[in-house]
C-alpha positions as CSV (number, residue, x, y, z in Angstrom):
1,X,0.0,0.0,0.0
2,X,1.7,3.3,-0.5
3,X,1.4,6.1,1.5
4,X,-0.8,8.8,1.8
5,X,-1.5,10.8,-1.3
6,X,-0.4,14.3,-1.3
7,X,-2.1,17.4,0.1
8,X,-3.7,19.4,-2.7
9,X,-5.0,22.7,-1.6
10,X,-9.0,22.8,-2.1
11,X,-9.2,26.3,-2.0
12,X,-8.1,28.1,-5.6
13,X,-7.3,31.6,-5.1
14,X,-5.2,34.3,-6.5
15,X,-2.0,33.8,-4.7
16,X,-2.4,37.7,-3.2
17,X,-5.2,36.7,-1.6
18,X,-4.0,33.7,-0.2
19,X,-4.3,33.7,4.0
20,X,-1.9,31.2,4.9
21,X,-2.7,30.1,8.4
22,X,-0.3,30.1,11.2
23,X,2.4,27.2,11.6
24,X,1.6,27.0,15.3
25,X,-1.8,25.6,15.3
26,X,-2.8,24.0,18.5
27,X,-5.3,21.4,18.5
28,X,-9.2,22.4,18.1
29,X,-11.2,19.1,19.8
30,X,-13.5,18.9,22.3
31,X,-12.9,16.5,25.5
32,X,-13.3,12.8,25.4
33,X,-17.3,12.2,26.6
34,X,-15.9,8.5,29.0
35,X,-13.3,7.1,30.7
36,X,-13.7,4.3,28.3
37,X,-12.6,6.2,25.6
38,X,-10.0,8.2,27.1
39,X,-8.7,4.8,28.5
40,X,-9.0,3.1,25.1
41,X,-7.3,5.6,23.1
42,X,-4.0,6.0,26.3
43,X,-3.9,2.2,26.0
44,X,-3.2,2.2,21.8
45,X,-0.7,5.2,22.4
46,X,1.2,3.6,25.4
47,X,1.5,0.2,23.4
48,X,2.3,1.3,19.5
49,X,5.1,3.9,21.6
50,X,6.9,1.4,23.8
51,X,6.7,-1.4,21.1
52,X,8.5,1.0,18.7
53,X,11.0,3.1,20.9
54,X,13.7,2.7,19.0
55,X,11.8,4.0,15.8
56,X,12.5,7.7,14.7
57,X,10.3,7.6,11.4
58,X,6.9,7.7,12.9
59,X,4.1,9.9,14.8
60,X,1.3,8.4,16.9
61,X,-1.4,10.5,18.7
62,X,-5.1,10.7,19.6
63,X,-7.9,13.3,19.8
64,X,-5.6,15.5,18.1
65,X,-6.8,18.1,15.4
66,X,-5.6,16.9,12.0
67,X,-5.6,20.5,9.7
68,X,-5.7,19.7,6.4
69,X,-7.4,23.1,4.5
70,X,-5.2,25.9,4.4
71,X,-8.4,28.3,5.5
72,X,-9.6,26.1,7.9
73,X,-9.7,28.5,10.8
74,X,-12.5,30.1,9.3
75,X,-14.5,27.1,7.4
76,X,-13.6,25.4,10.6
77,X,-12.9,22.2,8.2
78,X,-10.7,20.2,10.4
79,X,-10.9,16.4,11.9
80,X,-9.4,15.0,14.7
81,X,-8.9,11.4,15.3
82,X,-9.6,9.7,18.3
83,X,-6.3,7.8,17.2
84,X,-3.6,8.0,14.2
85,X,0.0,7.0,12.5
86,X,1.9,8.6,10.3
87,X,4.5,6.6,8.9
88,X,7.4,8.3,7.7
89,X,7.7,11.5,9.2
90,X,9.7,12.8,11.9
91,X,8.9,11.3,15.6
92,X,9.0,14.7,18.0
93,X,5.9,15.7,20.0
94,X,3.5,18.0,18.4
95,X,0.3,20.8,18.7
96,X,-1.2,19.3,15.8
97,X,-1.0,18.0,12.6
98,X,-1.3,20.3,9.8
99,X,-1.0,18.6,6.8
100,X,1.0,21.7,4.8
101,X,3.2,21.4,7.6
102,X,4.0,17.5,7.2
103,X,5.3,17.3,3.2
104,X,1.4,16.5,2.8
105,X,1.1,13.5,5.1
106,X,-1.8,12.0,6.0
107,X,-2.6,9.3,8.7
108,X,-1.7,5.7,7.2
109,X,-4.1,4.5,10.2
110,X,-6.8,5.7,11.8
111,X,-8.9,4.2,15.2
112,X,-11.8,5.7,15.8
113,X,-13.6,5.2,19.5
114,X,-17.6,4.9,18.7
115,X,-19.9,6.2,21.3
116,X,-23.8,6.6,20.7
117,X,-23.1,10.4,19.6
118,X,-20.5,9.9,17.2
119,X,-21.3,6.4,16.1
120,X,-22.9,8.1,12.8
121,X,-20.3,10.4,12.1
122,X,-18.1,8.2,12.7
123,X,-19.5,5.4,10.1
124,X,-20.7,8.1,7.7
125,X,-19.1,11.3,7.2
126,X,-15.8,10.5,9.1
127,X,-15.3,7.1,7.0
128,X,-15.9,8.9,3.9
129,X,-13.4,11.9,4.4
130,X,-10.9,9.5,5.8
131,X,-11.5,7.6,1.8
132,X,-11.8,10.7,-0.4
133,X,-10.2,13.5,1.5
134,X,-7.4,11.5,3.4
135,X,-6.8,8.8,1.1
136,X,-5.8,6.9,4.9
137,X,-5.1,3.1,4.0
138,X,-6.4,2.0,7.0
139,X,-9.4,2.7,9.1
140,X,-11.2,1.0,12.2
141,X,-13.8,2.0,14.2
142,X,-14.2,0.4,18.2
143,X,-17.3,0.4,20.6
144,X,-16.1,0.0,24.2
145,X,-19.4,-1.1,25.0
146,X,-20.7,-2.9,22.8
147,X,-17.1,-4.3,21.3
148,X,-18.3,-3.9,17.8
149,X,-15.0,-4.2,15.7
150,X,-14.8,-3.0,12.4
151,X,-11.6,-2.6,9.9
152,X,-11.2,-1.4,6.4
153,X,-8.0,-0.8,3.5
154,X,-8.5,1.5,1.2
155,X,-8.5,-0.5,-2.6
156,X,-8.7,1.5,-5.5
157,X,-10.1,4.0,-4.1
158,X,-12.6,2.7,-2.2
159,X,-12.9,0.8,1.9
160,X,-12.8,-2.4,1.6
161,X,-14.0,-4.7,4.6
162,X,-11.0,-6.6,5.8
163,X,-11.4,-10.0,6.6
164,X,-10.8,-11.2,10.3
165,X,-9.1,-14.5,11.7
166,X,-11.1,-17.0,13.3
167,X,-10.2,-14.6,16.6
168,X,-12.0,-12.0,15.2
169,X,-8.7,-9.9,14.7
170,X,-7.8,-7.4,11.8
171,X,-4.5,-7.2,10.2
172,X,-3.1,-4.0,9.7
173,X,-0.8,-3.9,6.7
174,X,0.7,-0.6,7.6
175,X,1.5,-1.2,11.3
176,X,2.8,-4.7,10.2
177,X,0.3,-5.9,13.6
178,X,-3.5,-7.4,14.0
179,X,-5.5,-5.3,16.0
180,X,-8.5,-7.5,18.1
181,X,-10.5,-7.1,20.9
182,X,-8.7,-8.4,24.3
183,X,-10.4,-8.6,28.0
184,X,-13.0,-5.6,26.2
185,X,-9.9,-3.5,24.9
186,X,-8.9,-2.7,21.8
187,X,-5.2,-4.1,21.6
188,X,-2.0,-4.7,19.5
189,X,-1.0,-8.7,18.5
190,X,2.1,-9.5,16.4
191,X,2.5,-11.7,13.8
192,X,3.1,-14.3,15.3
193,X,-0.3,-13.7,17.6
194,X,1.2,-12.8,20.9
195,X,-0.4,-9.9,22.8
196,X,1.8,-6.6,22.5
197,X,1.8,-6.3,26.6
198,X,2.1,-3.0,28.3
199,X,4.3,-2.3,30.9
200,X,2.4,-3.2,33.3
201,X,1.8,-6.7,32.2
202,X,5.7,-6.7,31.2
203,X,6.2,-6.3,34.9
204,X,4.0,-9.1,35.7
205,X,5.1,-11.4,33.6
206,X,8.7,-10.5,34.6
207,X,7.5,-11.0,38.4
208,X,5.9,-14.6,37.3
209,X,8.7,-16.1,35.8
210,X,11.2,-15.1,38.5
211,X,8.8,-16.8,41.0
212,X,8.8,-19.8,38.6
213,X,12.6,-20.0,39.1
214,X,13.0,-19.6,42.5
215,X,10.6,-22.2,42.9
216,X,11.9,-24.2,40.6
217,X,15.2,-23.5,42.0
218,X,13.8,-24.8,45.6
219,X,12.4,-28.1,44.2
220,X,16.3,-28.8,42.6
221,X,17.7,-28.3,46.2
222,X,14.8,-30.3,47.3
223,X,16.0,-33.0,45.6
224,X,20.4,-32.8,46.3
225,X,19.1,-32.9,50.4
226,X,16.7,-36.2,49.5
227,X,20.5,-37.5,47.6
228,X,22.3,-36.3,51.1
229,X,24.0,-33.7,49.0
230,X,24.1,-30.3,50.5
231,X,22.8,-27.9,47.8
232,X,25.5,-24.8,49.3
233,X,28.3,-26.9,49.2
């Protein structure tokens, strides 16, 4: 899939006349209406960061205004995201994303949190600017109540459903990762099908298997005292 396709100014204008915004924008978007989404969208950021710190060539961020028409401050003709990744563009922390500002990129993925007032939007209006405006290759859309799960590439033009695995995950050709529903979260799984864990369950995990060894550990010295071998000698 290749990346996004170029920003082309939809204003046309004598140049004179141009207004060309500010470079500074800050983002424009309203606050998240549950804990479930703001929950769901810090859980994708946390886990796409961490599992690529050592990349430099991407930007990941949610609920963050994307400005993509040069007079948008006055059309007021700006979306933002509940979550996105741009591929190929210079990791640092940002205001926004303004797409004049980015060589023309566009989100490669997009997640979008459904909620019973955005649900619509979010199928309709959002899924269609995100296909003709955005030209993203990738777009889902979540319920955190109801789980719906949802996933589509962009093919000729046009979303196409993409077909999940007998888990019900979506593979995401951009991030290289499935994307399924997990304990009623949204979460990264590899290739391979292992969970991306956060930090949390790194630390866990971590905590498990030194517990395993110790115990395994005591069953080996178990066994030299059974042999009348002293295990510290």
């Amino acid at each position: 899939m290749s990346q996004s396709a170029p920003f082309v100014d939809t204003w046309i204008e004598e140049e004179d006349d141009i207004q060309w915004p500010p470079c500074d924008l800050l983002s424009d978007e309203p606050p998240l209406e549950t804990d479930f989404h703001r929950d769901q969208i810090d859980l994708l950021l946390r886990l796409i960061k961490s599992l690529w710190q050592d990349r430099q060539d991407f930007y990941a961020s949610g609920n963050l205004t994307i400005y993509y028409n040069q007079r948008q401050l006055k059309a007021r003709d700006f979306r933002g995201p509940d979550f996105f990744v741009v591929l190929g563009t210079e990791k640092k922390d940002r205001k926004s994303w303004a797409v004049w500002e980015e060589d023309g990129k566009y989100p490669n993925v997009i997640v979008e949190i459904l909620s019973n007032k955005t649900a619509k939007i979010d199928k309709g209006l959002k899924k269609q600017l995100y296909q003709d405006t955005f030209r993203t290759p990738e777009y889902f859309w979540f319920d955190p109540i109801s789980l719906e799960f949802q996933g589509f590439h962009l093919s000729d033009g046009h979303y196409e459903d993409l077909a999940p695995t007998p888990e019900g995950w979506l593979w995401s050709q951009q991030l290289a990762l499935y994307l399924g529903v997990y304990a009623g979260k949204l979460r990264f799984f590899t290739a391979e099908g292992q969970l991306v864990p956060t930090a949390e369950e790194q630390l866990v995990e971590a905590q498990a298997r030194a517990q395993h060894a110790e115990q395994e550990l005591e069953r080996l010295r178990s066994q030299l005292k059974a042999q009348g071998i002293e295990p510290n000698s």
